[in-house]
Every structure is written in structure tokens, then in C-alpha cells.
N, C-alpha and C positions, 0 to 999 in steps of 0.2 A: 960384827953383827952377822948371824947367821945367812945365807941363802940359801932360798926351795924355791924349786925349778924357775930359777932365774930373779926370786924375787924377794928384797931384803926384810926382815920381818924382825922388830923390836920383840921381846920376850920379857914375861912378868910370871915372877913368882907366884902368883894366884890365879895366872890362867892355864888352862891345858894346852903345854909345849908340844907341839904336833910329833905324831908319834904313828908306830907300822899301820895305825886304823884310820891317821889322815891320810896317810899317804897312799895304803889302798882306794879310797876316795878319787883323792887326786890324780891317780894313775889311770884311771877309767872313767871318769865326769863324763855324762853324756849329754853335756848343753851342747846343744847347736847354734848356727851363728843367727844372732837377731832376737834369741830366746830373753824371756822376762824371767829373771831363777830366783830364789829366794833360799837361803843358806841359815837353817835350824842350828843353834847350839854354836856361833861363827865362830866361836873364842879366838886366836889372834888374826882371824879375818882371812887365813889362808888360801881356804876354798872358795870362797867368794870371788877374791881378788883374782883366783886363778879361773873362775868362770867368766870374769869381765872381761877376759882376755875376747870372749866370742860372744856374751849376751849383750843385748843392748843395753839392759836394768838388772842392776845386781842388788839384793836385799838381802842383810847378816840382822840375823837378832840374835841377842843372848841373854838370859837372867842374870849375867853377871858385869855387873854395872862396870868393873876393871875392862873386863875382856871389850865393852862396846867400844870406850876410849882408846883402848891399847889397837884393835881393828880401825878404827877412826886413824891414829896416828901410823899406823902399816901401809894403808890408802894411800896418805899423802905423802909419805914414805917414797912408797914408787908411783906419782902422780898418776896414781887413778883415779879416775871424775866420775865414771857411772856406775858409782857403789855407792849404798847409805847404810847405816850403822844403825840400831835402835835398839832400847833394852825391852825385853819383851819373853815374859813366860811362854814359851813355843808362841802359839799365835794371838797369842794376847791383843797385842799391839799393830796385830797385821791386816790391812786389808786388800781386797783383789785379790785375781789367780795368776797363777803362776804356769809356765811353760815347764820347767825342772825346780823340784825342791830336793834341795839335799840335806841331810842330817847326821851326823855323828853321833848317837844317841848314847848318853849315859849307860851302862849297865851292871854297875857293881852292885851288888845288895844290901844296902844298906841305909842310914840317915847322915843327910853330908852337915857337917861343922864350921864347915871355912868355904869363902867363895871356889876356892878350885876344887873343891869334891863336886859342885852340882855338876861338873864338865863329867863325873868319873860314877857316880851314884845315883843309880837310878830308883829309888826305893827298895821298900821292904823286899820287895823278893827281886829286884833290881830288874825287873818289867815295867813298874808304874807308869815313869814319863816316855818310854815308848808306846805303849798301849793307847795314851793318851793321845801322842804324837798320830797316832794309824787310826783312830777311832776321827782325830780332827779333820787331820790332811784333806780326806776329797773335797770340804768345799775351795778349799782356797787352788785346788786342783784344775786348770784349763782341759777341754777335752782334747784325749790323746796326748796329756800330760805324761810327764818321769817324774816318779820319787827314788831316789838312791839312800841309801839308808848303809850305817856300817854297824853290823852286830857281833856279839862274839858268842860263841857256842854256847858257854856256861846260862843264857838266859835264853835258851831255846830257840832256834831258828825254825824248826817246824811250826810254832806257835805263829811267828811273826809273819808265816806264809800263807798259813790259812786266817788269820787278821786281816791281812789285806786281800785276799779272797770275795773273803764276805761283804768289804768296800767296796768290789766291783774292780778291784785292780789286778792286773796278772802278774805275779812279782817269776823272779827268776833269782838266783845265787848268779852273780855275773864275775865274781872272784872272792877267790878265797885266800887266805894265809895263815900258817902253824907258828903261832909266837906260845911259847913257853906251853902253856896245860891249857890251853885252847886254841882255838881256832878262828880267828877273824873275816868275817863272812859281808862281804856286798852284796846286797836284795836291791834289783832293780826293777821295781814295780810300772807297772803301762795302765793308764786307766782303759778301761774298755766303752769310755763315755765317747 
């Protein structure tokens, strides 16, 4: 069984096996201790679990009914208690705000077929369920909230900066990396509420 960063993680063919865009995530999470975080798209519950490490309430949701179980069992996997699991189209399912939201957002362009495309496909022009994700985010947003977000070049990061702009959020690129014919980019957004 695999380990990431100290923490053993079940893996399922229908979910998204973390990869250089969790792992820039994961390398720079900026929960603080005692934070209430909420973790967009959790798929094997990675990020989450590694934010429980410091938040007091850790919330994963995923559209992918696999991925919430396969997180659910990662949890108890390495007996963490203050994470909950819920399937939930982005905020569907969620209420209250949050301290830090993080998100891995889909961004291929396309229509997904099979549960492990929604992790990879984010619509026609592979913006859709980010657009969505930025247009929702501020309510569930605590003031002088973080959203972290990982995007990749091909689906415009100037776009996703002046997005959240317009929310009233100050985003920053807070890391970046060159995998193959793009560029993997973290937008860490500051509400200015």
C-alpha cells in the first residue's frame, strides 16, 4: 500500500491516483492550526487527511460516489477522527464557511464517461466546473478566508485570476510546476471580506 507524506492511502481504479497537481497542493496547504477546511473534488481523501493533521474540521466532498467511500476508508485507515466524507457536486451538499477551501479542479476539456473522468474533465472547454467552483466559493468563505486551487496552464490561469478578482478575493500563483506541455499552477486566493 502506497505512502504520502507519511500516510497510507487505499487506491481505486476509478478515482484520481494523486498525482504532481496533488502533490503541489499538498506541499504548500496553507491551513493553520484550529482552521475549519473543506477539501473540493477529495478523491482518495488525501488532502484532507493531510489538513487534519492542523485543522480542527476537516470536510472532503466528491461527485464521485467511489472516491467518498475509498476517503471514508483512507480515514480510518490512519485513524483520523476529525474528517467527514460526503458526496456532493462542489457545494451541493455543504453548509457553513470555511477557514481554507481547497480544490483540485478538473481541467481537461471535455464530457467525462466513467466516474474517474469527472476528477480529470472539466467541461466543454475544460473551465466549466471551475468557473462554477469561483463564481460559488465566497459564500461558504469565512472572512479573511484561503481558497487554494490547482490549475493547469492549458485552461487559462489569467482567466481564473481575474475570476476571483471580481469575488473580491486577492489570488496569487503561490507555486508552480512544468509537467509535460503545461504548467501546473497554485492560485492562492485571500478574501478581502
Amino acid at each position: 500500500m502506497p505512502l504520502y507524506y507519511g500516510l497510507k492511502l487505499k487506491l481505486h481504479p476509478q478515482v484520481y491516483e494523486p498525482a504532481e497537481d496533488t502533490f503541489l497542493l499538498a506541499e504548500n496547504l496553507a491551513v493553520k492550526d484550529g482552521d475549519t477546511a473543506l477539501d473540493v473534488g477529495t478523491g482518495t481523501g488525501l488532502i484532507a487527511l493531510l489538513m487534519a493533521r492542523k485543522a480542527r474540521y476537516v470536510l472532503g466532498v466528491d461527485i464521485n460516489p467511489i472516491a467518498v467511500e475509498l476517503a471514508r476508508e483512507n480515514a480510518n485507515l490512519n485513524g483520523i477522527k476529525n474528517v467527514e466524507f460526503r458526496l456532493s457536486d462542489l457545494f451541493e451538499n455543504v453548509a457553513g464557511k470555511f477557514d481554507i477551501i481547497t480544490f483540485n479542479a478538473p481541467y481537461l476539456p471535455g464530457e467525462p464517461d466513467e466516474p474517474i473522468d469527472l476528477a480529470i474533465v472539466g467541461g466543454k472547454r475544460g473551465r466549466e466546473v471551475l468557473d462554477r467552483f469561483i463564481e460559488e466559493v465566497p459564500a461558504y468563505l469565512k472572512p479573511g478566508g484561503t481558497v487554494q486551487i490547482v490549475q493547469s496552464s492549458i485552461t487559462g490561469v489569467e482567466k481564473t485570476l481575474e475570476l476571483f478578482r471580481k469575488k473580491d478575493l486577492n489570488p496569487e500563483i503561490t507555486a508552480k510546476k512544468h509537467v509535460f506541455f503545461e504548467d501546473i499552477v497554485l492560485i492562492t486566493a485571500h478574501a478581502r471580506w
